[in-house]
N, C-alpha and C positions, 0 to 999 in steps of 0.2 A: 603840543597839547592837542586834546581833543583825539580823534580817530584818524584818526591818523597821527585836535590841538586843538586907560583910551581917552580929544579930552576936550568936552567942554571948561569942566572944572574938577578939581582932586577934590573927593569928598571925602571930607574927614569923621568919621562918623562919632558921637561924644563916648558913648558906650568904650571906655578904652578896657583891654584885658588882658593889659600887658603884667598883670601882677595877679594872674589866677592864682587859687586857692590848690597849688599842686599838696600845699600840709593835707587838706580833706583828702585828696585822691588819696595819698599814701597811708589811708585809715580803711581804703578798699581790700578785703583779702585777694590775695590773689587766688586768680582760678587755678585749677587742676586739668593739665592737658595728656589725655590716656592716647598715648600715640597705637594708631591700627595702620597693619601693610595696606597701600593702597596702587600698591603697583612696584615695579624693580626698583628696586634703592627707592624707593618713596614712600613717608609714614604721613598719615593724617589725623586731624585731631580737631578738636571744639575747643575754644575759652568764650564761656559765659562772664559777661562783664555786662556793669551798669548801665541802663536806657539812658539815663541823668545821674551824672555823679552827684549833683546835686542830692538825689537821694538814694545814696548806693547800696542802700540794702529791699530796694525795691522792685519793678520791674527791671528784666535785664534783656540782653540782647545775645546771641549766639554766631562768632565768627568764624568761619572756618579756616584755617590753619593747614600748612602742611610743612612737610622739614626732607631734605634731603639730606644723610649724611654725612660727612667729610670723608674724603677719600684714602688721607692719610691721618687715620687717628692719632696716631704718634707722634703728629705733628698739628694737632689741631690744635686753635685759637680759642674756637667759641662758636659762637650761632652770629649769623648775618641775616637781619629782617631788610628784603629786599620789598618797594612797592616802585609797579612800571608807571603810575601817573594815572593820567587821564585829563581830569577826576572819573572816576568810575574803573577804570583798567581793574583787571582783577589779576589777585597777588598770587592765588594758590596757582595760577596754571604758569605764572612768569617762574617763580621758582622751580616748579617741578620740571624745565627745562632746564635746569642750574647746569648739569653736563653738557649741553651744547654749547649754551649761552655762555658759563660761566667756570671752564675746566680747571682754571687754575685757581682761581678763590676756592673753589669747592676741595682742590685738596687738603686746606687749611681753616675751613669755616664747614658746619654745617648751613645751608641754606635754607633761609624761614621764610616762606610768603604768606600771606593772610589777605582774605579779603574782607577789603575796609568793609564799614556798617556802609548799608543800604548797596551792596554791589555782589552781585553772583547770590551764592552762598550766604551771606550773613546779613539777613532779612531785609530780600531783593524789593529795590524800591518798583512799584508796579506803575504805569499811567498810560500809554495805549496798547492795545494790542497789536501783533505785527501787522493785519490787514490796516487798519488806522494809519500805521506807520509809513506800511508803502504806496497808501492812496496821497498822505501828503507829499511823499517823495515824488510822487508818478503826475504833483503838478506843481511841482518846482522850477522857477526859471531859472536860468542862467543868464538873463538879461531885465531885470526888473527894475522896473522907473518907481518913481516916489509916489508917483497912484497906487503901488502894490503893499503901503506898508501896514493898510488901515487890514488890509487882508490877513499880511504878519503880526500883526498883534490880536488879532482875532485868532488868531490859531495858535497864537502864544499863551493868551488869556485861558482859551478851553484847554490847555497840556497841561496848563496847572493847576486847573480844577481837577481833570483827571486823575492827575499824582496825587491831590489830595484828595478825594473820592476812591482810590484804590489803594493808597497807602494807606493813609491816614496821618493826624497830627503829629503826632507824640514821636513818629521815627521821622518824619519830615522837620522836624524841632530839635533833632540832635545829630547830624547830618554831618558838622562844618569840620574842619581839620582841626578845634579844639577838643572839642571830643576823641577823635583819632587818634590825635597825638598820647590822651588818656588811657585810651585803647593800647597803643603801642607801650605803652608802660606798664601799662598789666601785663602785655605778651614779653614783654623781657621781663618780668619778676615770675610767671611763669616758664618762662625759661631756664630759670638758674641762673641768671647773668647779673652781674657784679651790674654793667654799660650795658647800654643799648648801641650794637655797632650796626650802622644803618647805610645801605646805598638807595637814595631815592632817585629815581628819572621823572625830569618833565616836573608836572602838580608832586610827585613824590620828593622834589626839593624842599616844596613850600608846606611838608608835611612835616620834612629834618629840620626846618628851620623853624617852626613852630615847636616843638618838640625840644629844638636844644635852647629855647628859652624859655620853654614853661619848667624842663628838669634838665639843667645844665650840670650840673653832678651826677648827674648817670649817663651823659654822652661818652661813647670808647669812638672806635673809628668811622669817620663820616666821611661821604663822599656824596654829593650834592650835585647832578651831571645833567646838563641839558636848564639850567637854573633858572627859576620863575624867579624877577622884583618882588620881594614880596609886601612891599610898601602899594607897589601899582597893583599887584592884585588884589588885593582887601579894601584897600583907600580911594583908590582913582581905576576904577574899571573902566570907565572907559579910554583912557589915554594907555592902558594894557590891551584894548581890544585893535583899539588903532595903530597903536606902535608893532601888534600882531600881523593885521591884515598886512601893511605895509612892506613888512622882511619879506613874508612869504612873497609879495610881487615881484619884492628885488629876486627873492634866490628860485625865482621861477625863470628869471628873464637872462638869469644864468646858464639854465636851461637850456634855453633859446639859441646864447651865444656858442654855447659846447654842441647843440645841433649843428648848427652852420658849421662851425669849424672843424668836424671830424662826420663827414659827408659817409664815409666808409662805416661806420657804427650809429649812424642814425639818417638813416632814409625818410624819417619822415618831413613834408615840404619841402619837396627839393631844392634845400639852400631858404626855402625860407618857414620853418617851422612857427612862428607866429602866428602867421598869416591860415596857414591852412589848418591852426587849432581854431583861431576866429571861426574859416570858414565850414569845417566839421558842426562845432558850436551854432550856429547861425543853421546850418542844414536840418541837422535834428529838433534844434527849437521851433522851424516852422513845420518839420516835418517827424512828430515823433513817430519812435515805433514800437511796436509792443512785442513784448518775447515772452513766450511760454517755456517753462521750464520745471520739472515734477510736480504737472498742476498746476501753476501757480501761474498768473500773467503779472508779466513787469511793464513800465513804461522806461524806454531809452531816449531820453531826451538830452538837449544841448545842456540841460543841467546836469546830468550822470557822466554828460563826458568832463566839465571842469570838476565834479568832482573827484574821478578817477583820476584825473591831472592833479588834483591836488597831492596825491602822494610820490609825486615826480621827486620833491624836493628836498624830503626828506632822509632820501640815501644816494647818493652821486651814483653807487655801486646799482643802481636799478635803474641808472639813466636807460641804458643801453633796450634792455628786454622792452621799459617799457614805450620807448620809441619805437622799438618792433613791433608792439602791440596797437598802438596808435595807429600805423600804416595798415593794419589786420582791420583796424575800428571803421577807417577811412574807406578801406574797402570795401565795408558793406559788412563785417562778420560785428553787429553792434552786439552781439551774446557775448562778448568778452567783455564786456561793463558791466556793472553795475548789481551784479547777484548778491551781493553782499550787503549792498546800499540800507538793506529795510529789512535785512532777513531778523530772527529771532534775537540772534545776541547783539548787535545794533539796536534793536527796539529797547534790548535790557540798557545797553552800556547810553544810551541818547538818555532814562529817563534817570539812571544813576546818576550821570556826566552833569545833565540840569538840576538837579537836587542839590548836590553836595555843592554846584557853583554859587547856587541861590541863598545858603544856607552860610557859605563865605563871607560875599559880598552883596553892597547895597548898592543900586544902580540910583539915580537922583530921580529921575522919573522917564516916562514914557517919551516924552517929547525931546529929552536932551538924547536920548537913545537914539533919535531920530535923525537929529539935528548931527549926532557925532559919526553915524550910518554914510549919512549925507558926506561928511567931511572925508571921512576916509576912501569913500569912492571918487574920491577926487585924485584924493594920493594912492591910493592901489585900485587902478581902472581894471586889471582885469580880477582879481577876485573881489574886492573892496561890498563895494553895493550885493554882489550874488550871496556872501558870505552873513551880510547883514538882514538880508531877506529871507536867510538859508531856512531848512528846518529846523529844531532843535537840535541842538551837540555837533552840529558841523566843526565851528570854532568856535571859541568863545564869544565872539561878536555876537555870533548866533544867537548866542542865548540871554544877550540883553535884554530884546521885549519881554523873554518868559523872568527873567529874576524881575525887571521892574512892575511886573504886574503876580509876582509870585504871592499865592492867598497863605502863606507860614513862615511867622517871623521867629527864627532862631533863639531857643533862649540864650546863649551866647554868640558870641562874636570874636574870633582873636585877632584884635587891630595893631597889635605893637607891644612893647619893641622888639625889634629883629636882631639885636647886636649880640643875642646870647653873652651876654656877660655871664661869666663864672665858667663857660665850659672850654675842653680842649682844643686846640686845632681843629677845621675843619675844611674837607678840601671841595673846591668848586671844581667844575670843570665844563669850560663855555667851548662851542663852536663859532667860528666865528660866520661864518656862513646859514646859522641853524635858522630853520623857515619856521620855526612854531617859538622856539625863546630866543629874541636877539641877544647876539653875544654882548651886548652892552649890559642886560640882565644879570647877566653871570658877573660885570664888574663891578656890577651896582651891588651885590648880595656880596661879594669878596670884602667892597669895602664896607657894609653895613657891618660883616660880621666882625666884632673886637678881634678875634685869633680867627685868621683863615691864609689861606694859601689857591693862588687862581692857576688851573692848568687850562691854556687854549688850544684848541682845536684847529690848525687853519684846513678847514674842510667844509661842506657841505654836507651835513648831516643834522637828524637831530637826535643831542646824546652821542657821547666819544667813545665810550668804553666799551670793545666789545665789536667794534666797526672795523675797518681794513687801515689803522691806525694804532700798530705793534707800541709805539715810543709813548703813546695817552694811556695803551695796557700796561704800559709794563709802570710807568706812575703810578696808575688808579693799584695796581698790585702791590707797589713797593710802598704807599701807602698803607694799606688794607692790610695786609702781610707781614711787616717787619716796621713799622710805623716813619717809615721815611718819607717825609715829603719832596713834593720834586722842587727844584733850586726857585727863586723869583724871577718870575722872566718866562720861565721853559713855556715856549711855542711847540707842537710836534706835528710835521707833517703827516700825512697820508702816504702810504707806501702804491695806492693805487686810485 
């Protein structure tokens, strides 16, 4: 989760909403989706749906939509509404690579992404502007003591007055993955679909598993890949943020071991890679530098290199380049970091990413944020503390002081239950290695769900499907495709 992605105490919040009113939704007409060319094989299109179901024949909201066609019509299924996560990740550009990403579903599915409310396209939640953005990045540490938190939440406190001074209420108020999931049932009755057959990644797990219990009679095939708890994310945020930080330290230090050990495909620290990320980190924090680039000056600080590090871990298959690039970094060429860090669609997906967190879940207060910051930089020293202090939307830790001092309380909540009772089969599929959702995640949601089926990953990645792991494709297909699940048990290596 977050961009690349807890516990005092589990807060159970009383407001439960595990028996929404899906009768009212299904009194909502459905919209009308006029599909236009929007490029090769790519059609796009608007569904107008309700701000508040609560009152659906009032203000509404405009999402953008798009559909790839199936390749073999003759053989098609139906439409598959794909979302990549986040929260905030946007749907309509994930699909519309459906032929790179996704060539063999797409010759049996049309391919449907949409972006959720408040992301991209479908009334972009607003709160700083990019300069805002990269003035706070450009003094971010990558080593910050507990004197720095009074700073973090000052800067927490004014991101949410922002989002609400630039957004406003009323979209900041309907934000959470109950809505969504409302959303997503419009666009399948706009669709002409009987089911909703859904692949979510990442947050787009905890979007299918909301979704297959608020309307578990219209789930068709699911596949649930990279799986949030969705008990820890709604109820106990922060033993979610800290069970977070934590992986990623373990499946960094993996990293670490796979440097040293194949000296031949990572040169960088000769033999001791560690060591000379510390010592990179530590060079740029006393001594940052600043890069100009169309215009524009950036700061390259010890904090842009662990942030660039942090997407180490998330595909084995990038170990290699980006150990090359590391040594490039080390060098002296620091213009290979960090351009991205604050640029425009970061500023969008950091104020979406915070919005729709805030709008999930309830944090206890400021001080147990603090206290749980504290605790997890104890068990993950190298990103733990940096991640808690981070900007907005780093990881979710991040965004702890902004939800606990967030000024827009949800008028809903979906706190439970997760078991989808009443719906079909649904397939999980954990990594066991994954640095943003522990595989323990994905066992936790297999066994929460009444009918489900766990496929694991032994790999490092986050998200199976799709990665250099033929045996999890051809499941997540034989799934999705012919409705087979794969046996109990099934582990699938990595072929690379």
């Amino acid at each position: 989760m977050r961009r690349t992605a807890a516990a005092i105490a589990a807060v159970i919040v009383a407001s439960q909403l595990g028996s929404m009113p899906a009768q009212a939704h299904d009194e909502v007409p459905a919209s009308t989706l006029v599909w236009t060319d929007c490029g090769e094989r790519i059609q796009c299109a608007t569904a107008q749906v309700p701000l508040d179901y609560s009152k659906p024949h009032a203000e509404t909201i405009d999402l953008a939509v798009t559909r790839v066609p199936a390749t073999d019509p003759a053989r098609r299924i139906g439409a598959l509404v794909l979302n990549p996560g986040g929260p905030g990740a946007r749907g309509v550009e994930f699909a519309q690579a459906a032929e790179t990403l996704f060539p063999d579903l797409l010759r049996r599915y049309d391919i449907v992404g949409f972006d959720p409310r408040g992301v991209a396209r479908s009334g972009k939640v607003r709160c700083l502007t990019q300069p805002e953005t990269q003035a706070v990045h450009d003094a971010a540490k990558a080593r910050p003591t507990r004197a720095d938190f009074a700073r973090t939440a000052r800067l927490a406190r004014q991101f949410g007055q922002r989002c609400l001074e630039n957004t406003g209420e009323r979209l900041l108020g309907h934000l959470g993955a109950v809505d969504v999931a409302r959303d997503m049932d419009q666009l399948r009755q706009a669709l002409g679909e009987r089911k909703l057959n859904f692949y979510g990644l990442s947050y787009g797990t905890y979007l299918g598993t909301v979704y297959a219990n608020m309307f578990p009679n219209k789930v068709g095939r699911m596949v649930l890949d990279g799986a949030v708890d969705p008990h820890l994310w709604v109820n106990a945020p922060l033993e979610f943020d800290r069970q977070q930080a934590i992986v990623l330290d373990k499946v960094f230090n993996r990293f670490f071991d796979w440097c040293k050990a194949t000296p031949a495909q990572c040169a960088f620290g000769g033999g001791d890679p560690k060591r000379a990320l510390e010592e990179l980190v530590d060079k740029l924090e006393a001594h940052p530098q600043q890069v100009t680039e169309n215009g524009r000056t950036r700061v390259v600080n010890g904090f842009t290199v662990l942030l660039e590090a942090m997407a180490l871990p998330f595909s084995r298959d990038l170990w290699p380049a980006a150990a090359a690039r590391l040594v490039r970094v080390a060098n002296g060429e620091v213009s290979l970091i960090g351009a991205t860090s604050a640029n425009e669609r970061f500023t969008d997906f950091d104020a979406a990413s915070a919005a729709i967190e805030c709008a999930d879940r309830r944090y206890p207060s400021l001080a147990a944020v603090k206290a749980n910051i504290e605790r997890t930089a104890a068990e993950a020293p190298l990103f733990g503390r940096m991640l808690g202090y981070a900007p907005v939307a780093t990881m979710e830790i991040s965004n702890g002081p902004v939800c606990a001092q967030w000024p827009v309380r949800p008028k809903e909540r979906y706190t439970g239950p997760f078991d989808a009772a009443g719906a079909p089969p649904i397939l999980v599929v954990g990594a066991t290695h994954d640095p943003a959702t522990p595989y323990q995640w994905a066992v936790n949601l297999a066994n929460t769900l009444q009918k489900s089926r766990l496929l694991t990953s032994d790999s490092e990645s986050h998200t199976a499907f799709g990665s250099t792991n033929p045996c999890a494709d051809a499941h997540v297909y034989g799934w999705m495709a012919d409705g087979v699940l794969p046996p109990v048990g099934t582990i699938c290596t990595p072929t690379a």
